[in-house]
Structures are given as structure tokens and as C-alpha cells.
N, C-alpha and C positions, 0 to 999 in steps of 0.2 A: 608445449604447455608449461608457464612457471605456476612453481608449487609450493615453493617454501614460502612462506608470510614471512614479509617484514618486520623488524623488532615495534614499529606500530601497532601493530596487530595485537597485543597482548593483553591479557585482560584479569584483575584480580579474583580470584577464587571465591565463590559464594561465600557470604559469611553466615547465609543460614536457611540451612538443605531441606531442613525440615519445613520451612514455611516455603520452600518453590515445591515439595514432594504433596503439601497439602492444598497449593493451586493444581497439580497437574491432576489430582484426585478430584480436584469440585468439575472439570470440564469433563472428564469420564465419566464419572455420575452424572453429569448433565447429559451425556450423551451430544455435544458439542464438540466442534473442529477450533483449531487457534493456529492464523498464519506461523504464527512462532515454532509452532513443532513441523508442520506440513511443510514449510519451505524452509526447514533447519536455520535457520537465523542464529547468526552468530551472539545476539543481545540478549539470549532469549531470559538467561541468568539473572542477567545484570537489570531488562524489564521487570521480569516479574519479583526480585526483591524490592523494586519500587513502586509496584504495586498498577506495573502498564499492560493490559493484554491486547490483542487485535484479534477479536472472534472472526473465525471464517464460515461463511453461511453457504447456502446450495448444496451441502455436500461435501466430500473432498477429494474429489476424482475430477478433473476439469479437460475441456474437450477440445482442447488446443494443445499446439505443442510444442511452446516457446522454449528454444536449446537452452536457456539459463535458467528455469528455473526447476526445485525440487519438488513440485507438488506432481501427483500422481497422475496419469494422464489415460484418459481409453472413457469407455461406455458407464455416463454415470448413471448412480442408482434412483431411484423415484427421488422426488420431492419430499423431503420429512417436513411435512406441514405444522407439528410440535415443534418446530427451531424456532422459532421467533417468539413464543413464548416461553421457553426455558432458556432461551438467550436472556430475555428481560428478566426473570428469575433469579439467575444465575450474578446476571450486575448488581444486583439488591444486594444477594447473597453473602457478594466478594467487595462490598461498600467500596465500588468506583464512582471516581468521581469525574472520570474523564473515559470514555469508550471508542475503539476503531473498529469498525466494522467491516469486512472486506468480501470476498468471495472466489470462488474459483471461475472461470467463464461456463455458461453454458449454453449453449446455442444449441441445443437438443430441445431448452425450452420456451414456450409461448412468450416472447418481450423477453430474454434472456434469463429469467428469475425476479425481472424487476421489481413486481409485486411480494416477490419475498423480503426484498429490501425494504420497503415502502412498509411491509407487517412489523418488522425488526424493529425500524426505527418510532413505528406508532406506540406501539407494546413497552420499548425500552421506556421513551417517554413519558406513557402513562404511569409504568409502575415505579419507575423513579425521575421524577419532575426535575430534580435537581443536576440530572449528571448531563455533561456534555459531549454530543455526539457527533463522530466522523465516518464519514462511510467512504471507503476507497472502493470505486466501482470498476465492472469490466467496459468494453465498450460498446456492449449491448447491440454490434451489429451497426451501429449508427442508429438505431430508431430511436425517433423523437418521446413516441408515446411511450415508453420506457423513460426515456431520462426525466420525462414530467413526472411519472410514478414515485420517484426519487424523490425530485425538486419538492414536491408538495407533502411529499412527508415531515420536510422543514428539518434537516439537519443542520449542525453548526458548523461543517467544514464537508464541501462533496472534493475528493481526490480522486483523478485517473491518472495513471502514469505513462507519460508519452515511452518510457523505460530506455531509450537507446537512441542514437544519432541516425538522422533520415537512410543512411546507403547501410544500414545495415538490419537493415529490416526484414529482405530478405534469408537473412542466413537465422538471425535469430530468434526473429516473430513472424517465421512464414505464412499463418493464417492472418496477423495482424496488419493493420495501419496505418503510415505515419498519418496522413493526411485526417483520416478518419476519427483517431485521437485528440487529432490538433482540435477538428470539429465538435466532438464531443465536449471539449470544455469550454469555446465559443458559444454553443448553444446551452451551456447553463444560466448566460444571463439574458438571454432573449426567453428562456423559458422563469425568467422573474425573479432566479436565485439572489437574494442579496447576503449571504453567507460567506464564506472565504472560500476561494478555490484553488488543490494544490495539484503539483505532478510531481513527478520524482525522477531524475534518469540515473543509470548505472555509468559508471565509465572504467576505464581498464577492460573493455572488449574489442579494442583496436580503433578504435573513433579518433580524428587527427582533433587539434585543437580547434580547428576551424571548425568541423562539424559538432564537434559541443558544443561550440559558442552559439552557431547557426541554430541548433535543436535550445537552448537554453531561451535566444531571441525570439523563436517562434510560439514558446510557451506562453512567454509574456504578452506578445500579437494576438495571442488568441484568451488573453483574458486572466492568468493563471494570477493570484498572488501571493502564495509560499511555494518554496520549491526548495525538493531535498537532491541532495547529490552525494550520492557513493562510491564506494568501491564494489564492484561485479567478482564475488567469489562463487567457483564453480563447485556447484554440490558435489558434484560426482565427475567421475573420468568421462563417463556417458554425455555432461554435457559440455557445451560450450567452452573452449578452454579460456584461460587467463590472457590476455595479450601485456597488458602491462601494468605493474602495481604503482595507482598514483600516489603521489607524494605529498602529506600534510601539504607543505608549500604552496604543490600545484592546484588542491582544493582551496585554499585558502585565495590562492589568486580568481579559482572561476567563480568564488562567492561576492567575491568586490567586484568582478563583474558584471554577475548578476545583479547586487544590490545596484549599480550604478543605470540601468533599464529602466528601475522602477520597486521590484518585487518588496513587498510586503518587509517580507520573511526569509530569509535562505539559508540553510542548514548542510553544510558539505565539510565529510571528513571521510575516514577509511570507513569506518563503521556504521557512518548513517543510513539508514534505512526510511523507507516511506512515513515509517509511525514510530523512527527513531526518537524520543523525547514529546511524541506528540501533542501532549498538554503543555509544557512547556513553546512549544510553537506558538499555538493558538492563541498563549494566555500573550507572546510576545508579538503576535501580528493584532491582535486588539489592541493594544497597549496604545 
């Protein structure tokens, strides 16, 4: 496993502790999850002095059990039916003007939670007309009537993440999909989406260049038009280890890549994340 970070990797010091101390107070009092803490996120500092959250809905215990990631994993708890309205609350509250909404998997429930997303996004809407909204979904299983629950909620950006190169599915997403994923974002436009659609992969988990490229082109085949690309840091010893830390350079190169397929939008650095800058994205694939 390599461990030490790169001198890339580095990152300026909060310049002010007191106003991330009184974000991480309004999602407690809200009794709300946020991917930023649950899957430790390197950005999460540097987000919310800029004023970016990504709420995470269904709960935060998820019933899958992807080796890279840090969120919590085993038997989750009921449905908190009050989450979609103190979500929308909560946006009012903390004047965003830009919202991520994601979730953890669960396949414990009826259409994966879909309907909780489809509340979130109604709710958010209603009680602030003005903000604009993303929702990074799981993949529901493949069911259609789930992702239409979604679709017709009307969000501004629907994101699933194909997350990793097709042979490595196995080892890292062994309940998950490649195929299934890919399908998930091809049928957002046969289900009438005309919204932006994105995905996101990791790399630095041993993927050759050939298979990035092959998983970057197959994003775009199936519809995709922003696409983030990362670096794959392992939360814990427990999971998944580091195969190799890519190199500005190297992201730099699979971004002209990518741009040159087609895609909207691409965003790939060490530190990019799904909903790394993600108003900034959106305001640049309208553009």
C-alpha cells in the first residue's frame, strides 16, 4: 500500500474555524448526514468555507460494500421520513445557492429510496425556488421506475458514478455494476431527462491507461456530459489500498482526452471529487 501523499496533496489551513464549527452545528441540529463527513473527504474545509455542502439522504449506514469507500456499512435504520423536509429547511437556512444531494445505497428499500429523493428534490424546490439542484444517485438496482421518480422530480444535474475501470469491479464494487451503471445513465434520456448528466471515476486503484480511457469512452457512449476524475485515497487500512498516486500531468492529459469525445465539462486533478467545485461545473457546462 503507498501512503505517504504527494507534495500535491497539500492544502491551506482554514482561515476560519469558527464559521466550518457553525456549518457542522446546523446539520446536527438538523439531524442530517453530509457525504463530506461520512466518507471523510479530503475538501471538506476548503468546501464548506466556500459555502459547498452535499447532503446525504436515506440514512448513513449503506448496504453495500464498496472496499474504497468510508461510509458505514451493515443493517440500516428505518426511513427518517422528516429528511426531506429539514433538508429543504436547512438549504433556506445556510442561503445556498447551489445544492448536492446524494445518498448511501439501499436496497433494503422499496425502488432503492427513490421516492425519498423525488421528496428532497420537490421540498428543496418548493421552499427555495432559487437554488440549484444536483442529485448523485445510487443505482437503484437498475429499476426504471425509480430512476423516473428521480427524472420527474426535475433536478438540474442527475450524477451516478460509474466510480472505477470495467476489471475492477470485482474486487472493489462486488455488489455493483459496470454494465448496470453504464445503463443507468443511458436511460436518463429515454426517461425525458433534458438536464446535464455526470459520472465520476477514481483512478490510482491500479486501472492501466487503457482501461481509464475504455471506462471514460464508455461514459460518454452512454450519454454522460460532465465528468470528474480523481485521485482514489484510501480512508482506512481496512480499505482498498492505493495502487498509484496519479500525477497532475497525468490528469491533465486524461482531461484533453476526455474533452476531445465530446464531454461538456471535465474536471480531473488529485483532489477532485464528484461535487468537487460543483456549482462552478454546472455554471461552466451551461456556459
Amino acid at each position: 500500500m503507498i501512503s505517504r501523499l504527494p507534495a500535491w496533496f497539500r492544502q491551506e489551513i482554514p482561515k476560519d474555524t469558527a464559521f466550518i464549527k457553525n456549518r457542522l452545528k446546523n446539520f446536527e441540529n438538523a439531524r442530517l448526514n453530509t457525504v463530506c463527513l461520512s466518507a471523510k473527504c479530503p475538501n471538506i474545509n476548503n468546501c464548506f468555507e466556500n459555502n459547498n455542502v452535499t447532503f446525504m439522504i436515506l440514512g448513513n449506514i449503506c448496504s453495500r460494500n464498496c472496499n474504497f469507500c468510508a461510509v458505514e456499512k451493515g443493517d440500516s435504520p428505518p426511513l427518517a421520513l422528516f429528511e426531506p423536509y429539514e433538508l429543504a429547511l436547512t438549504i433556506g437556512r445556510m442561503n445556498l445557492r447551489y445544492v448536492v444531494i446524494t445518498s448511501v445505497t439501499r436496497d433494503d428499500l422499496s425502488l432503492g429510496g427513490a421516492t425519498q429523493y423525488a421528496r428532497a428534490v420537490y421540498l428543496t424546490r418548493r421552499l427555495n425556488p432559487e437554488v440549484k439542484i444536483e442529485v448523485l444517485i445510487p443505482d437503484f438496482n437498475g429499476s426504471k421506475t425509480a430512476l423516473g421518480l428521480v427524472v420527474k422530480s426535475r433536478p438540474d444535474i442527475i450524477g451516478h458514478n460509474l466510480e472505477t475501470a470495467r476489471g475492477l469491479y470485482a474486487k472493489i464494487r462486488p455488489l455493483a455494476d459496470y454494465q448496470r451503471s453504464l445503463t443507468v445513465l443511458r436511460n436518463l434520456r429515454e426517461l425525458g431527462f433534458d438536464g446535464f448528466i455526470k459520472s465520476g471515476i477514481m483512478l490510482g486503484l491500479g486501472e492501466t491507461e487503457c482501461e481509464a480511457l475504455e471506462a471514460v469512452s464508455d461514459l460518454k457512449n452512454s450519454g454522460c456530459d460532465i465528468l470528474t476524475l480523481g485521485q482514489y485515497l484510501a480512508p482506512a487500512e481496512s480499505n482498498f489500498p492505493v495502487k498509484e498516486f496519479v500525477s497532475p500531468e497525468k490528469f491533465e492529459y486524461y482531461r484533453l482526452e476526455a474533452l476531445s469525445l465530446g464531454f461538456k465539462t471535465v474536471y480531473a486533478g488529485p483532489l477532485v471529487r464528484s461535487s468537487y467545485k460543483a456549482e462552478e461545473v454546472y455554471l461552466e457546462a451551461a456556459a
